[in-house]
N, C-alpha and C positions, 0 to 999 in steps of 0.2 A: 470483583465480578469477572469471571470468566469469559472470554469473548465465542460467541458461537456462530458455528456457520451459518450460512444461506443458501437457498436453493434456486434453482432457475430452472422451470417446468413453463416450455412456450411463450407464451409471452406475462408469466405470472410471477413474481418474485416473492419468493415465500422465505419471510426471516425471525428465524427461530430469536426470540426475544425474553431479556430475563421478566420471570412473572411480576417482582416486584412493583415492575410499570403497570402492569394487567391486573395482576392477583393478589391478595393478601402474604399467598403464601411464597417467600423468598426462594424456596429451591425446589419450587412448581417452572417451567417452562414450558409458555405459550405456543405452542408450535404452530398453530393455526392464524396466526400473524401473518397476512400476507398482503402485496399491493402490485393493482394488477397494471403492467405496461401498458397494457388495451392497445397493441401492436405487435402483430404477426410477423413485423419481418424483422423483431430482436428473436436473438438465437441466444446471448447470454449477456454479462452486465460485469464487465472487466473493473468496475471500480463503484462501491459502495461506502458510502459514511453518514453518521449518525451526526448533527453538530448540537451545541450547547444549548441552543434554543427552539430545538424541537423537529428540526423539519430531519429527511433523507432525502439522499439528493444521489442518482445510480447512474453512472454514465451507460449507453445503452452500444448495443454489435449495429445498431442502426444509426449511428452515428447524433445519439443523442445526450441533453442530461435532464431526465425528469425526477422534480421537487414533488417529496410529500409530505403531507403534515402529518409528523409520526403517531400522534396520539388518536388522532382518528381517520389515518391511512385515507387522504383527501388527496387527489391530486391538484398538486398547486399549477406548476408549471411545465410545459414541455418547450424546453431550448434544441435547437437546431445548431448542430456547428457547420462553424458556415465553408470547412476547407475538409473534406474526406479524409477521416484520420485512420488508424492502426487501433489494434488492441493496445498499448502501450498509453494507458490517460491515468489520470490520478487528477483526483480532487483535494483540496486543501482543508484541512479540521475542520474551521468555522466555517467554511460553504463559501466563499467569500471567488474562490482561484479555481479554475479545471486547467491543466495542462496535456496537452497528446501532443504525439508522434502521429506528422503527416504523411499519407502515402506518397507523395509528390518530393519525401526529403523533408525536416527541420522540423521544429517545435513550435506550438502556438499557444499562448495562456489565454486567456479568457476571463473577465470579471463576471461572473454569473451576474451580479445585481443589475448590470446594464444592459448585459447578454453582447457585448463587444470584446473586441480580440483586443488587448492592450497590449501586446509584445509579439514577437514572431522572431524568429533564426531557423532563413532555410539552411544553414550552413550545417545543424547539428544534426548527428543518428542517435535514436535512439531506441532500444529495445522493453528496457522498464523506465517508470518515471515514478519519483515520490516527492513530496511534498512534505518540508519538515511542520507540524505543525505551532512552531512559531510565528509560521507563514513568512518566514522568512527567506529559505534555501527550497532549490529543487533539486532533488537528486537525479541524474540521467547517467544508464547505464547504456553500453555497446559494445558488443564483444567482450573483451578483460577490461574495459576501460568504463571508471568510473568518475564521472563529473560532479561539480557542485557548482551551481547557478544560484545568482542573487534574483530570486521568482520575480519582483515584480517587471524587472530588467530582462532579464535571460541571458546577464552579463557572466562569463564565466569568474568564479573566488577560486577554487582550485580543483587538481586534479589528482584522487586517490589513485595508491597503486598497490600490490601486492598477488593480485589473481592474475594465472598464469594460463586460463579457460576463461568461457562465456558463461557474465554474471547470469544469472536464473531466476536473482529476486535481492529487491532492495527495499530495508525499513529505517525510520528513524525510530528513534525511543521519544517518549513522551512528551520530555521538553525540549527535545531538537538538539541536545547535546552533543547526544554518537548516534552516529548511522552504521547500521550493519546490513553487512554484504554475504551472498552466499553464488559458488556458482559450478562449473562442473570438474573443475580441478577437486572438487572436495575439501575446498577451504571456506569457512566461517571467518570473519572480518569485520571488527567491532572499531569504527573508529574516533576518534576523537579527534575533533579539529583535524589538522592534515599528519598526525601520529597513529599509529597501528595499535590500537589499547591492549585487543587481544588476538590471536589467533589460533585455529582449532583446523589441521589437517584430519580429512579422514579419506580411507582408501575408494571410496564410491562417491560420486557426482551428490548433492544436494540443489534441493529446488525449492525449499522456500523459508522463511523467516519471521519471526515476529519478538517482537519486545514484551515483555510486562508491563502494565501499566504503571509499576515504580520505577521504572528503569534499571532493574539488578537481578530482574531473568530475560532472559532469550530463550527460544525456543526455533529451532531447525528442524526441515525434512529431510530425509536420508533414507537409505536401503541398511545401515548397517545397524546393530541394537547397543551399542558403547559407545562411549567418548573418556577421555580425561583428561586434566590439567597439565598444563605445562609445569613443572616445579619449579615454585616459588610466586606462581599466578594468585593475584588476587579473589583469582571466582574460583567457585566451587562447582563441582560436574558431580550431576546426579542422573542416570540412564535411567533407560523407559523401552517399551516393542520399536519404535519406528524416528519417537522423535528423542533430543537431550535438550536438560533445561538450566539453567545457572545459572548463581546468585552470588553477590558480592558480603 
């Protein structure tokens, strides 16, 4: 299943959903899916997830995360954080973890089920944040410098390097194996554990990233319309208008 975007119109979140859930017919999509913030002072919803057991859970520009019950777009719950963050949040798979970037400096994770801060480091920056969903690692980027934090701690495990610019976007794959990097140097950055698996120079900055849900495509945003392999690379580079995508 393809992942499709979202839109954020005021304070309405309208998410384009496969019909399967909705309709009979599998390559029907529901576009009229939508659940409303019922709050005029979000302007957009920097992090959205779907988890195993039904709910969406959006962190909000108003410094929120409100729960809904996806099948019949209920709103459950509206959480308040309670330290003024940045765009820079991520939620963890199963709904379980929110982590952001404070404006005041550091990180703060969150137990949604209690609605309590279980960790905090004012000492860290960061610009993106992701959450492996193992729920194990948080990824934290700033500047060229990319972190890996044990989530429920915020103890740092290590520190990726190879990007020579400011990362622009960070994912894991599926099951939390490799994380890939993209940022304005125009390098793609697939990593595995603290090894560099792959890497994909291109001559224009890149700004965002996403995995397959097997773990053996990626998909990057970019200005240029080619890519290729390095010889003798394991993945295979197939080009597209805008984005490239590869498989093992």
């Amino acid at each position: 299943m393809k992942k499709l975007p979202y839109l954020l119109v005021g304070a309405t979140l309208a998410v384009a959903l496969a019909s399967v859930q909705v309709k009979p017919l599998p390559h029907r999509v529901d576009l009229d899916a939508s659940f409303d913030l019922q709050d005029e002072a979000t302007s957009h919803a920097p992090s959205v997830v779907f988890t195993p057991d039904g709910r969406m859970l959006t962190a909000t520009s108003a410094g929120e995360i409100v729960e809904f019950e996806t099948a019949t777009r209920k709103l459950l719950r509206r959480i308040r954080l309670p330290e003024e963050g940045t765009d820079a949040v991520t939620i963890e798979a199963s709904g379980r973890y929110a982590a952001w970037a404070l404006k005041s400096g550091g990180v703060a994770l969150m137990d949604i089920r209690t609605e309590r801060v279980v960790a905090r480091d004012g000492s860290l920056e960061a610009r993106w944040l992701a959450a492996s969903p193992d729920r194990r690692a948080l990824a934290v980027a700033h500047g060229s410098t990319l972190r890996v934090l044990e989530i429920e701690s915020l103890q740092p495990v290590r520190t990726l390097k190879g990007h020579a610019a400011e990362i622009t976007g960070v994912t894991w794959s599926a099951d939390g194996k490799r994380l890939a990097s993209v940022a304005k140097d125009g390098r793609l950055l697939i990593h595995a554990r603290e090894a560099v698996e792959l890497e994909v120079k291109k001559a224009a900055p890149l700004y965002a990233v996403a995995f397959h849900p097997s773990g053996r495509r990626v998909a990057y945003g970019g200005s240029r319309r080619s890519a290729t392999a390095p010889t003798g690379s394991r993945w295979r580079w197939g080009t597209s208008r805008a984005t490239c995508g590869c498989s093992r």
